[in-house]
Phi, psi and omega in degrees: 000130195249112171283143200308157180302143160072359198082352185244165226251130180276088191309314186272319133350265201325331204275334185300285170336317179258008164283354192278298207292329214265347192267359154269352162078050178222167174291194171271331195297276200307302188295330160304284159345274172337293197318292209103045184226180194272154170296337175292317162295329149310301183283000179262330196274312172296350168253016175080003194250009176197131182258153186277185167269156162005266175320306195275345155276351174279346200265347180288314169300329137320309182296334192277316201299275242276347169231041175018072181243000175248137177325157208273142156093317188241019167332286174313300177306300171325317166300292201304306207284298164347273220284353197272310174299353197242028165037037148197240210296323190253142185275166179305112187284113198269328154313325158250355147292342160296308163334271177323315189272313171306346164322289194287341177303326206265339179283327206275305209279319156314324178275313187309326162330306197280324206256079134278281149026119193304166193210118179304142182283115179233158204272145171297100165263117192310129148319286186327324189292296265270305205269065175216185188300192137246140199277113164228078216264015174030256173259019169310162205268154154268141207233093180272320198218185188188129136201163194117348225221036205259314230275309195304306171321316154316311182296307170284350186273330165279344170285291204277337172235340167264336166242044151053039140302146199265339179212111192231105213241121167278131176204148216179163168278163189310141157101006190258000197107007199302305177315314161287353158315287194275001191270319178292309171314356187243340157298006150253328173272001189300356196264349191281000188213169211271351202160134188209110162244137158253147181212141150318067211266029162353259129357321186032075115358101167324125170330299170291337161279347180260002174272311159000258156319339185256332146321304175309342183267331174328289195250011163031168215212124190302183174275181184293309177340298191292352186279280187311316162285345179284317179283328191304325197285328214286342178269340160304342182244000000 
């Protein structure tokens, strides 16, 4: 394990690292586990305060290939700018990034091959939203690109999933980002939690109506069938 240049803890690292992590859609456990290295080497690499080795970056970039976590096309640039940020001693053997990517290209092409075959038309849904929280981002701002932020984007990420507060209040004068700030952080962290409602208090909303709305995402309401078979068993008895 290789420490940040100068002692000081390398922020847009660490933040690659866990957009890396959260965009294969693994803990620090399951990834830690996967490496064979300890879960403590994961939180260190995601706080900027320590670069993996070689090896465990080359097994990381495998692993990225193999969960499509680097862009269709741009895979390769994308690997080289990893090692390049991750400092270190030996260059990127560019023979077995070819090797690796050329692997992985012909399985990809397999499936495009295999799903001819109609399909009832159903709306497209990201794998991940599926097997993920459920999501309610209400007037959240759209946040298309984000930067600049790396060091504060760390910070709530280490406030909020490794030392689990319950309440983290950004605050600042109007107009500087605080929304987009938090608005991107829980779109990289939303999978550490189970429900992500976002609401406004813009507006300043009655107490009962915003308890209201989050409920309804909370507790969700059956379909009518089910409404419906629920009043019948409940009149039955």
């Amino acid at each position: 394990m290789k420490r940040s240049r100068y002692g000081e803890p390398d922020y847009a690292f660490g933040q690659l690292m866990l957009t890396l992590r959260t965009t294969m859609g693994l803990t620090q456990a399951s990834l830690a586990e996967r490496l064979g290295i300890s879960r403590r080497a994961v939180t260190t690499w995601e706080l900027g305060s320590n670069y993996p080795k070689a090896e465990h970056l080359q097994q990381l970039i495998v692993l990225g290939v193999e969960l499509g976590a680097f862009a269709d096309g741009h895979e390769a640039e994308e690997i080289r700018a990893l090692w390049k940020a991750a400092h270190q001693k030996v260059l990127l053997d560019e023979q077995w990034l070819s090797t690796l990517l050329g692997r992985s290209l012909p399985s990809r092409s397999l499936v495009a091959r295999l799903s001819v075959a109609p399909v009832p038309a159903r709306p497209s849904v990201p794998v991940r939203e599926a097997l993920g929280p459920r999501v309610e981002w209400g007037e959240a701002l759209d946040v298309p690109s984000f930067y600049g932020r790396e060091q504060e984007l760390a910070t709530l990420s280490r406030w909020m999933v490794q030392e689990r507060c319950r309440v983290v209040s950004v605050v600042g004068l109007g107009g500087i980002g605080k929304s987009a700030l938090v608005t991107s952080a829980m779109h990289q962290l939303a999978d550490h939690f189970q429900v992500v409602i976002f609401r406004s208090l813009r507006d300043a909303p009655e107490c009962s109506a915003l308890l209201e709305g989050c409920l309804q995402v909370l507790v969700p309401e059956p379909p009518a069938g089910a409404a419906a078979q629920q009043a019948r068993a409940a009149g039955a008895r």
